[in-house]
C-alpha positions in Angstrom: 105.0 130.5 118.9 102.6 133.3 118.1 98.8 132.0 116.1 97.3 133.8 114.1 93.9 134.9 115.0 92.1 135.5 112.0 89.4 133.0 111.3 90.6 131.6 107.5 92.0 128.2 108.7 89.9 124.6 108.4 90.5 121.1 109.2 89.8 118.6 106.6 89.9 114.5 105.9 90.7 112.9 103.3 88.5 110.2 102.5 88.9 106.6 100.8 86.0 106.1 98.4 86.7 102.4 98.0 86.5 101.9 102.0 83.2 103.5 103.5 84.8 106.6 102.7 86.9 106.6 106.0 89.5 108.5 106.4 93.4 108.4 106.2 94.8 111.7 106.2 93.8 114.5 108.2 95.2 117.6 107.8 94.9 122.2 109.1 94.9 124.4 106.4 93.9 127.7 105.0 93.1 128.4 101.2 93.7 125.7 99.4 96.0 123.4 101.3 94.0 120.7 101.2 94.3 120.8 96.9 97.6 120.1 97.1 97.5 116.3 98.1 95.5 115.9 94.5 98.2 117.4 92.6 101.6 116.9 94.0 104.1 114.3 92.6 106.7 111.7 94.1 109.2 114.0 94.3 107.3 117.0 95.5 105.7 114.8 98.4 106.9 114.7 101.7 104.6 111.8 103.2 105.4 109.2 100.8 102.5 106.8 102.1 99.8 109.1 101.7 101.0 109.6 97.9 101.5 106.1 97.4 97.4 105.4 98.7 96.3 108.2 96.5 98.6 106.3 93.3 96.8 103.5 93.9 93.0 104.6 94.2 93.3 106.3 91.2 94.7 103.1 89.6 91.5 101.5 90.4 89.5 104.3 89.2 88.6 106.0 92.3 89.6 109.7 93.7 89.9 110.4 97.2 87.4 113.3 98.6 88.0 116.1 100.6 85.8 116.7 103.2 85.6 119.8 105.6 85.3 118.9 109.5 85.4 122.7 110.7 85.7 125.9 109.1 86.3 130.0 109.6 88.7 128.9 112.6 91.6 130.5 114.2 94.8 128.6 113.9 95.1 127.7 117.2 91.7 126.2 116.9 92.7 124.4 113.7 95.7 122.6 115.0 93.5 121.8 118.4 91.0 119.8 116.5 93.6 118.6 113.9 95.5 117.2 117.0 92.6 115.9 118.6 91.2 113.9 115.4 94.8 112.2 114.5 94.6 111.3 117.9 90.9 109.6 117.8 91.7 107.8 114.4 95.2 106.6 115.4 98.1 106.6 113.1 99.6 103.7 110.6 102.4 102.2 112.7 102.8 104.7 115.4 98.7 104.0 116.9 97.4 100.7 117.4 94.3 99.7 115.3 95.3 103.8 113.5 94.3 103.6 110.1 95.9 107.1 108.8 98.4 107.7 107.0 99.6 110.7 108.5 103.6 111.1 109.9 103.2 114.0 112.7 100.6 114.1 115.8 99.9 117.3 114.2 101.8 119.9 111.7 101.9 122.0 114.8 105.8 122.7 115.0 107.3 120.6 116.6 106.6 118.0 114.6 108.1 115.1 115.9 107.7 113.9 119.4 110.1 112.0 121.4 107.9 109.5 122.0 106.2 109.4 118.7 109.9 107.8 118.0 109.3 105.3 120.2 106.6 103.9 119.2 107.2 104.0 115.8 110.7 102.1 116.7 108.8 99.5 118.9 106.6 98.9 115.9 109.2 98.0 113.2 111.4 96.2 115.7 111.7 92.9 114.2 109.5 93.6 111.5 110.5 91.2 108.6 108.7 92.5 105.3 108.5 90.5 101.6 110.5 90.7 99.1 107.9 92.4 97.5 107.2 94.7 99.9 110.7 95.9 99.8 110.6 96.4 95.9 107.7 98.7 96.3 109.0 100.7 99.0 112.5 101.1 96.7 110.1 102.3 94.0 108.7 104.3 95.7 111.6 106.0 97.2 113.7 106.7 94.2 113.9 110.0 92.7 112.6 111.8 96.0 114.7 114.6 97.2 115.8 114.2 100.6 115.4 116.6 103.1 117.6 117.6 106.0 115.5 116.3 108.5 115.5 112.8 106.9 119.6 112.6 106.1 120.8 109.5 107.7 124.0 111.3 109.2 121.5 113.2 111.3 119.1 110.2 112.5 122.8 107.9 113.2 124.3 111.2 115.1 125.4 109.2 118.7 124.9 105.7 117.7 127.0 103.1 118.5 127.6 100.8 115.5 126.9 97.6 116.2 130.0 96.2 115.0 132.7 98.2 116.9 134.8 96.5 118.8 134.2 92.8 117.2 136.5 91.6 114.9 136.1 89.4 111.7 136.4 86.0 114.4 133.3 87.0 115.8 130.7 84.8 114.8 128.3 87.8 114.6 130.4 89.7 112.5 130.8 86.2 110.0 127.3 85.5 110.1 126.6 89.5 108.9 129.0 89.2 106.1 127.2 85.7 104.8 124.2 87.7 104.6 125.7 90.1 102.9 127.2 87.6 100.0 124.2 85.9 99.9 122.0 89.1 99.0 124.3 90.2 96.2 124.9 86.9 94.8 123.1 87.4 90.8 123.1 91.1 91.1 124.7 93.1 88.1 125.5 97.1 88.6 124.8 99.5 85.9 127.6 101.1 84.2 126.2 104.2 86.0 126.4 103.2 89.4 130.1 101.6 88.7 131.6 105.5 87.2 129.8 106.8 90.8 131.4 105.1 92.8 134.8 105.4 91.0 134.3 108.9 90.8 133.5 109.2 94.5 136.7 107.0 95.2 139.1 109.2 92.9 142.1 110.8 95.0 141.1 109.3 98.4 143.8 108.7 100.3 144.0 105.8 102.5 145.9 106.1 105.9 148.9 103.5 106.6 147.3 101.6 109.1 144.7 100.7 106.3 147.1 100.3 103.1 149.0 97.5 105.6 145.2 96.0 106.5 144.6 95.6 102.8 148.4 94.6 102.0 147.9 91.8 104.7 144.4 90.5 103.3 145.9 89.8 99.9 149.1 88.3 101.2 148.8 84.2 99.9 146.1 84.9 97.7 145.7 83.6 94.7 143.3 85.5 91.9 142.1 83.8 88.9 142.8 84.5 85.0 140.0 86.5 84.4 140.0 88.6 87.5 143.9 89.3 86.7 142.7 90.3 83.3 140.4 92.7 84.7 143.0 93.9 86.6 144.9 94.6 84.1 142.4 96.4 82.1 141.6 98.4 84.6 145.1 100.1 85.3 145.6 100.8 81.4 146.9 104.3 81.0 147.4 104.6 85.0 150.9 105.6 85.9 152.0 103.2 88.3 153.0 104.5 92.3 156.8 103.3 92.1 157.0 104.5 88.5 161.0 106.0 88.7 161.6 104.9 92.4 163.6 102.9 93.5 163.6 99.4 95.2 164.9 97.9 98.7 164.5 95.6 100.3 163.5 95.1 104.8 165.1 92.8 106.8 161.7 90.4 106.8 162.3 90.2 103.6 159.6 92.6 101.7 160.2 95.7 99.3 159.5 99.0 99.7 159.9 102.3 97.2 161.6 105.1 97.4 
């Protein structure tokens, strides 16, 4: 990568007014970068923390300050001393003792390191967090746009599921499924979310090995009045599969259409 080597880049802080004004981002710029952390919005952001700490000085009626370490640098220079600061400070959950908020070691490309990774995954490992906790960071998550870099298909690329190969007589697997039922238990889905998901199921076809799974589950069950009245409801103005086929019978003694 080729730097630039005119001398119009700085390195600035942003600084906590509530908190001995120390700092919790640091950041390289030219112009006036370092304006747009005051401006942005939820959706624009793509460091939802630092947003989030900003939200909440202003709610108690304080506004971070911007504060120039170094000016009139090339950018080289800039993302040397950047680098070098984020290092000194330490990072949120990536840095022991760090106290900013920043994701990267630097904006230098590239931005992530392999073993930024890892120590951001040996951090969270077993972290249990409040309920909440886990509101706020739902909050706080919906209505960003997700970029390509944070898709889950590309972080999951090459992982083993931790689930394949067990079957449903594996405690594990029983145990994960409880957990399941038990967090769901009370909750209601909007009529939103309900019409996505039909809409997202409409004209998938299942393969045979799966219609027999699901024809297998259900065998001996027994459903109650109102779930066969929702049923019912549901299928009104469907045309049913068999509709004008014809019926026989196998030799174990089940139908099939034709």
């Amino acid at each position: 990568m080729e730097y630039s080597k005119e001398p119009i880049y700085y390195v600035y802080l942003l600084l906590d007014s509530r908190k001995y004004y120390l700092p919790f981002y640091i950041g390289k710029g030219k112009n006036k970068r370092w304006h747009i952390h005051l401006t942005e919005n939820k959706q624009a952001t793509e460091n939802i923390r630092k947003w989030n700490k900003i939200q909440k000085m202003r709610r108690e009626g304080f506004e971070p300050i911007v504060t120039f370490w170094e000016v009139n640098l090339d950018e080289e220079s800039a993302y040397n001393i950047e680098e070098k600061l984020i290092g000194q400070f330490g990072r949120i959950d990536f840095d022991k003792d760090g106290i900013l908020t920043n994701i990267c070691e630097s904006s230098r490309p590239p931005q992530f390191s392999k073993e930024a990774h890892t120590r951001s995954a040996k951090t969270q490992t077993g972290m249990k967090r409040s309920r909440s906790a886990r509101k706020n960071m739902s909050n706080a998550q919906k209505g960003r746009k997700i970029l390509w870099g944070d898709k889950i298909s590309q972080a999951t690329k090459g992982r083993t599921p931790w689930n394949k190969g067990l079957d449903k007589s594996d405690p594990r697997v029983a145990l994960n499924g409880q957990k399941v039922g038990q967090s769901l238990q009370g909750k209601t889905q909007s009529e939103e979310t309900i019409k996505k998901r039909s809409d997202a199921l409409k004209g998938r076809k299942r393969s045979k090995k799966v219609r027999q799974n699901i024809s297998n589950a259900l065998k001996g069950k027994k459903f109650s009045i109102n779930h066969r009245k929702n049923l019912s409801e549901s299928h009104k103005g469907n045309t049913p599969g068999n509709k004008g086929k014809k019926r026989y019978q196998r030799t174990n003694g089940s139908y099939y259409f034709k």
